[in-house]
C-alpha positions in Angstrom: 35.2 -90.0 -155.0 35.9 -89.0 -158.1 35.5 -85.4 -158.6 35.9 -84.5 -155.2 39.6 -85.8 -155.3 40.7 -82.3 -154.3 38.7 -82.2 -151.8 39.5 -82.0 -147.8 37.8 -81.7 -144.3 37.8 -79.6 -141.9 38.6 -81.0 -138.6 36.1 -79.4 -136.4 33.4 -77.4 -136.6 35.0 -74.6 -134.9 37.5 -74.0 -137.4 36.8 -70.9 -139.7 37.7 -70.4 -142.7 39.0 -67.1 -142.4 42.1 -68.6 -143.6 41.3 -70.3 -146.8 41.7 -65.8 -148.0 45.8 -65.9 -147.3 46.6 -66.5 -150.4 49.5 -65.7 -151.2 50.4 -62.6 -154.0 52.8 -64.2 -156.6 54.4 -62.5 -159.3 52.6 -65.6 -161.8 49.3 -63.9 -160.5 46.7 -63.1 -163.4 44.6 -60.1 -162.9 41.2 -59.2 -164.6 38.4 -57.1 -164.4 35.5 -57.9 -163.2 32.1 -57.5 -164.9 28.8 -59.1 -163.1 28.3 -60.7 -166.6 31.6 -62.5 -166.3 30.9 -64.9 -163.6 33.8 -66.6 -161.7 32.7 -70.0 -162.7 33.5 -69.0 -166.2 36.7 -67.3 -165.1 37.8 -70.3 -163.4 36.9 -72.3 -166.6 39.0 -70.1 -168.5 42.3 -69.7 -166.2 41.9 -72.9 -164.5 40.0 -75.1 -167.3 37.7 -76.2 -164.6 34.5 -74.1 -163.2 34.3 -75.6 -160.1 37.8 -73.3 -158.6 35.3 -70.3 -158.6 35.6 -70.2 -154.6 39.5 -69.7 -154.6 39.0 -66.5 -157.0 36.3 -65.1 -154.4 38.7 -66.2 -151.0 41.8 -64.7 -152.8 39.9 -61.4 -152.9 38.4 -61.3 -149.7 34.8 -61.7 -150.8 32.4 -64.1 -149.0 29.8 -63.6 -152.1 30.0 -63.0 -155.5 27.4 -60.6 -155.6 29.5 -58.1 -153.1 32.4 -57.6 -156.1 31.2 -54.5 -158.2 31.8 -54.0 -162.4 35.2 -52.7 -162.6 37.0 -54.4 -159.7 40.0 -55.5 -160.5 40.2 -59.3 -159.2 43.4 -61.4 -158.7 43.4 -65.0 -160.4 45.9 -66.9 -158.0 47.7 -68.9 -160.4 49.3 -71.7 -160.7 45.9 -73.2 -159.0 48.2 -75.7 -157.1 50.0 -73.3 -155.4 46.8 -71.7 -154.2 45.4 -74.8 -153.0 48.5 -76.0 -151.1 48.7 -72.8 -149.2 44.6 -72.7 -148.4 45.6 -76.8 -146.9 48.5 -75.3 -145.1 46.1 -72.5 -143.5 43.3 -74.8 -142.9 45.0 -77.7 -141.0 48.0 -76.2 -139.6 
């Protein structure tokens, strides 16, 4: 179980996860600009000082893929990662 400690299930298949994007904007937010050279798992390494948070970066800003988000775009870093993943639980199983 190890590295999937953070992990949790989806209850049913039917649930989307259209929510795991209502994120909430914080003022503790970290913003940066993206460049297709910079890839999130590297961001997340950076903020979060783990690679594997990639996916909360993409939900926060409404992308599905990485490839969609052009150079330039300016992407929010939800941070503290805690609070990010405590609100994506609270979307996804209430």
């Amino acid at each position: 179980m190890g590295r999937y400690k953070d992990t949790f299930k989806i209850k049913s298949a039917k649930q989307q996860p259209k929510a795991i994007g209502s994120i909430p904007i914080k003022d503790t937010d970290l913003y940066v600009t993206y460049n297709s050279s910079d890839r999130l798992d590297l961001i997340s390494y950076r903020v979060y000082s783990d690679p594997k948070y990639w996916w909360v970066i993409l939900s926060a800003n409404g992308y599905k893929l990485e490839f969609d988000i052009e150079d330039g775009e300016i992407l929010r870093i939800p941070y503290p990662l805690s609070d990010a993943i405590n609100a994506i639980r609270k979307n996804t199983n209430g």
